[in-house]
N, C-alpha and C positions, 0 to 999 in steps of 0.2 A: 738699818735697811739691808736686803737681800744682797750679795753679791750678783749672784746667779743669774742671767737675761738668755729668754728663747732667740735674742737676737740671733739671724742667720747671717752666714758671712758676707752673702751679696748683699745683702740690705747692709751692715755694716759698712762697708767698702764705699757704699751709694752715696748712706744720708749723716755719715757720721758717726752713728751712734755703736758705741762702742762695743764689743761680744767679750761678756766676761763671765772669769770664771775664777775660781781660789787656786791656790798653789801653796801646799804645805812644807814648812821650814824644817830642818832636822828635829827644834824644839818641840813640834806641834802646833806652835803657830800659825794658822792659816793666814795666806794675806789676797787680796783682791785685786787681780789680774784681768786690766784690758788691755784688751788688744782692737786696733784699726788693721785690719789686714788689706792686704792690695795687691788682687792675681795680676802675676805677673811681675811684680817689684821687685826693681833691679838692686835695690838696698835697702835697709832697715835703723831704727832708729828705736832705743829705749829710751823714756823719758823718765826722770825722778823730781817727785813734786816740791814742795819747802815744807813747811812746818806750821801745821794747823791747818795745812788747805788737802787737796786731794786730787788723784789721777784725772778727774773728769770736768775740770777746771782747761785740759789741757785737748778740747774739741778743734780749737780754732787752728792749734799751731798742729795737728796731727790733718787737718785738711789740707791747711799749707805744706806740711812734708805729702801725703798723698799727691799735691801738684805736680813734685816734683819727683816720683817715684819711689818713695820710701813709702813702706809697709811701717805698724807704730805698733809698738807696747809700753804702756805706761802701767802703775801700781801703786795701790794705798800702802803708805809706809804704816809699817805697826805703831798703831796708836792713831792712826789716821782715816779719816773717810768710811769705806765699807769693811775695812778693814775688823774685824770682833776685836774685842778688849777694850784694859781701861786706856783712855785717852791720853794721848802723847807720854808715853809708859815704854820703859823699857826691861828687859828681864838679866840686862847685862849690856853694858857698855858698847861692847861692838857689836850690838846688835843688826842696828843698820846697816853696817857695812857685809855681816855674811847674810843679811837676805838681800843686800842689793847682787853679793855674787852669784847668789843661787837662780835670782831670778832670770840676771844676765846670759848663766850660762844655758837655765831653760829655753831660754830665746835663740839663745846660737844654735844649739843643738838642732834647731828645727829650720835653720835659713843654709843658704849656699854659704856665705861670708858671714862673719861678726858682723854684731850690730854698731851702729854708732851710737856715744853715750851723751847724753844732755840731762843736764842737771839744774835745778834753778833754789836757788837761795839755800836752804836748809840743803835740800836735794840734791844740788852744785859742791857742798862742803861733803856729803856722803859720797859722790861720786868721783869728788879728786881723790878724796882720802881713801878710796877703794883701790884708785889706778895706781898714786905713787906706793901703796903697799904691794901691787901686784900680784891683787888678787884678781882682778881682768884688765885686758889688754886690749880695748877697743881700736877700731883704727884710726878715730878721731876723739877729740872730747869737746864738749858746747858746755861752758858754764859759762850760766845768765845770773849777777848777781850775787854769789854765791857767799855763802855766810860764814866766810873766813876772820872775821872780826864784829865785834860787837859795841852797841853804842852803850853797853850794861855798863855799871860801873863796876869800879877793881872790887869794891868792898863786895858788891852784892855777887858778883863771880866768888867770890873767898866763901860766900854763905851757900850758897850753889855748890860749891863742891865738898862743902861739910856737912850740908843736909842730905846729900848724895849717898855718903857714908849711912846714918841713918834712920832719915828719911824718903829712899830713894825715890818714891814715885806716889810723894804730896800732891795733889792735884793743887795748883797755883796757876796764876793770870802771866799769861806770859805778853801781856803789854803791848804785842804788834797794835802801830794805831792803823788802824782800816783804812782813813785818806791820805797814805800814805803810800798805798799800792798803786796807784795810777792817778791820773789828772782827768782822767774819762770820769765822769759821778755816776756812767750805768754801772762800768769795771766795781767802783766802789760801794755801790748800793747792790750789787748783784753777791759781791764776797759780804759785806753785812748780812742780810739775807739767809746765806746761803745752810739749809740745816747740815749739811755734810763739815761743814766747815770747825773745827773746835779752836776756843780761844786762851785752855789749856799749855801748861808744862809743866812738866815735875824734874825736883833739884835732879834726875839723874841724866837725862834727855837734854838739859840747860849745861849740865854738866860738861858731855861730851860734845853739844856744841863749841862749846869756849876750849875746849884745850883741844878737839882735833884741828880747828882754826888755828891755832896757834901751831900743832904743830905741821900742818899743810906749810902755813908761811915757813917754817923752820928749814922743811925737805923741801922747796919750791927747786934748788937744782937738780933734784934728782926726779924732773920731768921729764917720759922717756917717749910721750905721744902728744901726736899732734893737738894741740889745743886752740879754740877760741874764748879769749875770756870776754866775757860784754859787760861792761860796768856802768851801775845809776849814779850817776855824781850825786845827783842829789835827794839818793837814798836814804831815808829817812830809818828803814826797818833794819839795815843791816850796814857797818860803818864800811862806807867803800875805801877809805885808808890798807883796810887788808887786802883787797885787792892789788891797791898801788904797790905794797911792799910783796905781794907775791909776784907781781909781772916783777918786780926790780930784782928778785933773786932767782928767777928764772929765764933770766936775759939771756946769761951765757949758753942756752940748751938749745937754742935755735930753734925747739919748737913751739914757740907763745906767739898768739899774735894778740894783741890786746885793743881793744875797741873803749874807749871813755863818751860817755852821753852826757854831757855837765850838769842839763835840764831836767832830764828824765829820772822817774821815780821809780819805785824797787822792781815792780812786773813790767820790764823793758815789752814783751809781750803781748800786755793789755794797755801799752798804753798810747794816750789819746794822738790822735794823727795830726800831724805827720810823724812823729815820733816813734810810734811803731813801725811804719814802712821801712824810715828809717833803718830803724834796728835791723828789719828782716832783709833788706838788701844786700846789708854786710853779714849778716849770716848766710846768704845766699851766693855772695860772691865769693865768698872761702870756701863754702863747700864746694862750689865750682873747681879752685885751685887743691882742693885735698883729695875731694871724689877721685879714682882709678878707673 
């Protein structure tokens, strides 16, 4: 499917619907950039999607930041959505993390202030592992979920990182089970569904999941920006135990605040109410206390 929409800004702004457009990587990678813009926004918000899903899954939560005055940019990670190429494919290991910078800084470049960084699952693991490297400096960070540990097991991780070597980007079933994303059956009959959506990984992709997780939790003290983490206790797609032991080693930095959902399943997000009000409360009340 086309990247590219005659979407205008005002109609963008109005109904949603997002105005997008590519934005070429140093490799040549194109990747598919939208944007929700909002004349007049007093702050901004880039969002990074999880793994197998896509920027425009992410309508509902760029309406709720429109509410509250954030302008949005989201983006198909390579291998994802409208993004070209093979599916969930990487061309090098840190991939994700210098087009998450490139993308970041295209965005800054065009607003009065950095953007704020939100990240969810897959998206959440790319976007700590961007900040504690320091390759951008948002002036907040939102990870929802985020895929710092895995319910994989040790063996099949060991096979993952030795197909990595060379088979880097075997197309393989990367096993997220679908009713595990939310307790809504639209949420989950809409991600089933969805043609944008791939059910894809390849050992190198699986690869760098598992060991930037690991080493997020490792560097979790050398947290140097405001964060909220929001965790599904009873996430199914991604083991919230990494969570637990990143808020534990980044206790001492003063900047974590950590939010636990015991009920709720992995798209804190989409899911079914009250449970997502929930969630957005308390993301609404910390950006309250972080906003300047």
């Amino acid at each position: 499917m086309s990247c590219r929409t005659g979407t205008n800004v005002d109609q963008a702004a109005t109904v949603g619907e997002a105005q997008r457009h590519e934005l070429v990587m140093a490799d040549g990678q194109a990747l598919c950039v939208y944007d929700w813009p909002l004349p007049g926004a007093r702050d901004a918000v880039l969002i990074v999607h999880g793994l197998g899903e896509h920027a425009g899954r992410y309508v509902e939560l760029a309406r709720w930041f429109h509410a509250r005055g954030y302008a949005v940019r989201s983006y198909d990670q390579r291998g994802h959505g409208r993004t070209r190429g093979q599916r969930a494919a990487l061309r090098h290991p840190d991939d994700l993390l210098v087009d998450l910078t490139a993308v970041y800084d295209d965005y800054a470049a065009s607003l009065p202030h950095p953007p704020l960084l939100l990240g969810h699952s897959m998206g959440g693991l790319v976007a700590l592992r961007t900040v504690l490297d320091g390759r951008v400096t948002p002036p907040a960070l939102v990870l929802s979920s985020p895929a710092l540990r895995a319910h994989t097991p040790t063996w099949l991780q060991r096979l993952a990182h030795g197909l990595a070597r060379v088979l880097p980007n075997l197309p393989l079933n990367n096993g997220l089970p679908a009713d595990g994303t939310s307790h809504d059956p639209r949420v989950v009959a809409a991600y089933r569904s969805d043609p944008l959506r791939t059910a894809q990984v390849t050992p190198r992709m699986a690869d760098f999941i598992f060991g930037a997780g690991a080493a997020c939790i490792a560097d979790a003290a050398s947290l140097r920006v405001p964060t909220l983490l929001l965790v599904a206790g009873s996430d199914r797609l991604v083991d919230p135990s990494g969570s637990r032991d990143f808020a534990n080693g980044a206790w001492a930095t003063q900047q974590l605040t950590t939010r636990f959902f015991d009920t709720l399943y992995h798209e804190l997000f989409n899911e079914a109410e009250p449970g997502r009000s929930q969630v957005l409360k308390q993301l609404g009340d910390w950006l309250g206390r972080v906003r300047v």
